[in-house]
N, C-alpha and C positions, 0 to 999 in steps of 0.2 A: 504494500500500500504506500502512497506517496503522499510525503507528510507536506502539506503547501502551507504559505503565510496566511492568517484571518485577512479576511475583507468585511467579515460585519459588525467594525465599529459602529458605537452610538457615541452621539459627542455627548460625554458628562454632564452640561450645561442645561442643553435643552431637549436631547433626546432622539435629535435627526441625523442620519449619515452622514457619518467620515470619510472622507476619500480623500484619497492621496496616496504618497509613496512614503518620501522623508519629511513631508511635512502634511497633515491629516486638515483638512478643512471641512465645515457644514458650513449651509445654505444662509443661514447667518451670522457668519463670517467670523466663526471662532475659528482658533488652529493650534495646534500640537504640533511640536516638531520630534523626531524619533533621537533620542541621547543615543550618542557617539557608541553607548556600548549593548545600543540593538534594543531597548524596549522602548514603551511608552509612561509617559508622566499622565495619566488619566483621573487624578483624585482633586479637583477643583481645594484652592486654601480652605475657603469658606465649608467644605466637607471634613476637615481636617478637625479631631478634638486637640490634637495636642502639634507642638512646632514638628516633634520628628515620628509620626505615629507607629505602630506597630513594634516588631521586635529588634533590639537593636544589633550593632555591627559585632557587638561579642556575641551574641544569643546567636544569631545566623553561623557565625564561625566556627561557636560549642557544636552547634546541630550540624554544619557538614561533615567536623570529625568525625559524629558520635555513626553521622548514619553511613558514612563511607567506609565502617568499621565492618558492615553487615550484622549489625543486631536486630533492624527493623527488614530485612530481606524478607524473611518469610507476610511480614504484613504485607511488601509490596505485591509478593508474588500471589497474594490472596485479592486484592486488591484490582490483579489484574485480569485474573480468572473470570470474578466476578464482575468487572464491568465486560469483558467480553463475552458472556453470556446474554447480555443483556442488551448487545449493538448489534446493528444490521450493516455488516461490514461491508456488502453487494456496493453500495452507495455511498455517495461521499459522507463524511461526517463532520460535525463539530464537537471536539471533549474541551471540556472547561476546567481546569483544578481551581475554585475558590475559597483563597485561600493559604495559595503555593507554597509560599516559602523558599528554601532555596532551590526548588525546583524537584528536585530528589525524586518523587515518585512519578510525576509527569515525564522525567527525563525515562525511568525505567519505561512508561508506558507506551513511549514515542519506540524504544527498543523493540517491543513485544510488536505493535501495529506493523511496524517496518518487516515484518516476516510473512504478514498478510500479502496475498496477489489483487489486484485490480481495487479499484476506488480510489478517493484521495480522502485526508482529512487533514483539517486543520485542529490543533491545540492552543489552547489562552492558558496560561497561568495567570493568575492577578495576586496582588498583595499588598496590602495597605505601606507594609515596610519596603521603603526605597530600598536602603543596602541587603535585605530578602532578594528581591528583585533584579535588584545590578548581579548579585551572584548567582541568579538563574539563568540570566540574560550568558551570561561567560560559560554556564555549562553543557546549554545545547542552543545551536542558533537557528535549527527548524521549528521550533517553537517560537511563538509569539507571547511576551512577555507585558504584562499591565502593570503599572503602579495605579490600582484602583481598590475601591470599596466592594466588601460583599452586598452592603445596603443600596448600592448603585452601580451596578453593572452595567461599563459602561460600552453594551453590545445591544444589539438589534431585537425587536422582538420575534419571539417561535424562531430562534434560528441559531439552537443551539440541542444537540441531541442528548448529553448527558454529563452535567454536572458531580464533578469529585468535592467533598468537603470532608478535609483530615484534619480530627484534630480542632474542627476551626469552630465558626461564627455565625452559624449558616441565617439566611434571611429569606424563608420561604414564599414571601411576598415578591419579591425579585428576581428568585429563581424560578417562580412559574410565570412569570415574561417573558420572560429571555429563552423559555424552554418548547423547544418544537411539540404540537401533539403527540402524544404519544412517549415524551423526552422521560429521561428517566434525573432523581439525583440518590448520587450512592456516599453515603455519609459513613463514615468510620472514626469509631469515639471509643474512648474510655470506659470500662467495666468493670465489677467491684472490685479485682484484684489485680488491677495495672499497676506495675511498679511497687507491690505491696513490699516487698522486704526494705525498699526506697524510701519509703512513707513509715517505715516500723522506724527507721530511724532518725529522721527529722522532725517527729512531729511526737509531744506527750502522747495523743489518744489521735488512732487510726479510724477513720469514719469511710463506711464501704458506702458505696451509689450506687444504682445503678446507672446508666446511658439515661441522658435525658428525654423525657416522654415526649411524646409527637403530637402533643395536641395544638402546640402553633402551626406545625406544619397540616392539620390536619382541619383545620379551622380555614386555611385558603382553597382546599383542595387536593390534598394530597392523601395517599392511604402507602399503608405497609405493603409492598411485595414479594420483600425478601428479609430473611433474616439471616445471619450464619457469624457464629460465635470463631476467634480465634485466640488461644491459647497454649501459649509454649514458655518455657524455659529458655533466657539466654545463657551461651558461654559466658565465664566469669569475666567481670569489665575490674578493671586496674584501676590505679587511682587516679590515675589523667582521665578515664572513660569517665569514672564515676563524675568528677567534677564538671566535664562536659555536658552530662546529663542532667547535671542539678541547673546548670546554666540557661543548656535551651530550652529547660522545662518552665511552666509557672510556678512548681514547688520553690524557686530560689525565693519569691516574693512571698509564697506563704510559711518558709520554715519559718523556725524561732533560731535566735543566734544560738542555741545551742546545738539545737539536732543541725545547722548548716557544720559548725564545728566539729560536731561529729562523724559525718558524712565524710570532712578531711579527712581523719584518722582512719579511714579505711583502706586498707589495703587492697580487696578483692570483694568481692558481691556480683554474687547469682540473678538475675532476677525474673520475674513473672509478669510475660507480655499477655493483659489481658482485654483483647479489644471484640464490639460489635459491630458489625458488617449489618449495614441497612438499606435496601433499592425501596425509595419511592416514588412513586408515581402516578398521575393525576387522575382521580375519581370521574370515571365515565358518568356526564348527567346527561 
């Protein structure tokens, strides 16, 4: 399959087509120009809550070590199964990761597609984090890369077959615009035993969750079509992994300065990858 650049920008601003090459212009006469290192700046200031939003240039750098290490491999490889079950590869496509990051699981996706014959598809990553972004943009350049919002995506409407959100922020009201009839979105979250031996030691008292319930998503139109549980054991991480993980995680903001302290003194830790796999998609009315 041949992975081509997006063409269906929406201008942030107002909502009407992008077009251009190096520089993206709509019909009233906004314009984006593409940074020198291949992505787009798509998040208007005025969308912006904070001066540098998202996650910063150490948390991006923790997570490329952590995941080019191969502890989150089998997510992706779950990951990738399950969105191609659920595409119609005969025909061109659009996948979205909202959300991205440093790109990591999109990059693997673009891998897996590239072994398909006949169709073309385009891939968007977006992510509210510029230096996320910049270091997508530097890890594959068939992808097309956003610095944009999941609250405003800023792509076409129905012209998008199926939405990834890892991990993230998702905005159920956005993703079914931007999502072709029929589109699907595959969400992959945290379960009550993610990183539990991680959390036994940063934190007094360990509080289990489950994945959060779907009743916003379910409230625009969306229902459950799939579910599939993955859990495993990682190889022992070191204490440069370990630290890395406490970095790109949110655990670093919610330890306490002791369990962060103690987290150094680790030598070696096992841990328990426990995530669920969710396809939804739009309630035939």
């Amino acid at each position: 399959m041949q992975i081509i650049k997006a063409n269906n920008f929406a201008c942030p601003l107002d909502g009407t087509p992008l077009l251009g090459d190096k520089t993206l212009r709509c019909d009233n006469g906004h314009s984006f120009d593409m940074a020198r290192q291949g992505y787009l700046h798509l998040l208007p200031v005025q969308n912006k809550k904070s001066k540098q939003p998202g996650d910063s240039q150490a948390m991006v750098v923790a997570r490329s070590r952590f995941l080019e290490e191969g502890f989150y491999l089998p997510v992706s490889d779950h990951l990738n199964a399950l969105a191609l079950q659920y595409l119609a590869l005969a025909g061109d496509l659009c996948v979205v990761d909202a959300g991205c990051g440093e790109g990591y699981y999109l990059d693997r996706f673009c891998d897996v597609l590239m072994l398909h014959e006949g169709g073309a598809a385009t891939l968007t990553g977006l992510d509210i984090s510029k230096p996320a972004v910049v270091a997508a943009a530097r890890r594959n350049k068939l992808i097309t890369w956003l610095v944009a919002s999941n609250s405003n995506p800023p792509l076409l409407p129905q012209s998008v077959d199926m939405i990834f959100c890892m991990f993230g922020f998702p905005d159920y009201a956005a993703f079914k615009k931007i999502l072709k009839p029929g589109g699907k979105v595959l969400l992959v979250e945290a379960a009550e035993d993610h990183l539990l031996e991680l959390r036994q030691v940063i934190y007094p008292e360990v509080r289990k969750a489950p994945p959060p319930a779907l009743d916003r998503a379910e409230l625009v139109g969306f229902s459950l079509v799939d579910s599939q549980s993955l859990t495993y054991q990682t190889a022992a991480l070191n204490r440069e992994q370990i630290a890395d993980l406490l970095v790109m995680t949110p655990h670093l903001f919610r330890a306490t300065r002791e369990g962060k302290a103690a987290a150094a003194e680790l030598d070696s830790l096992v841990l328990t990858v426990d995530l669920q796999l969710r396809v939804l998609g739009m309630v035939d009315m």
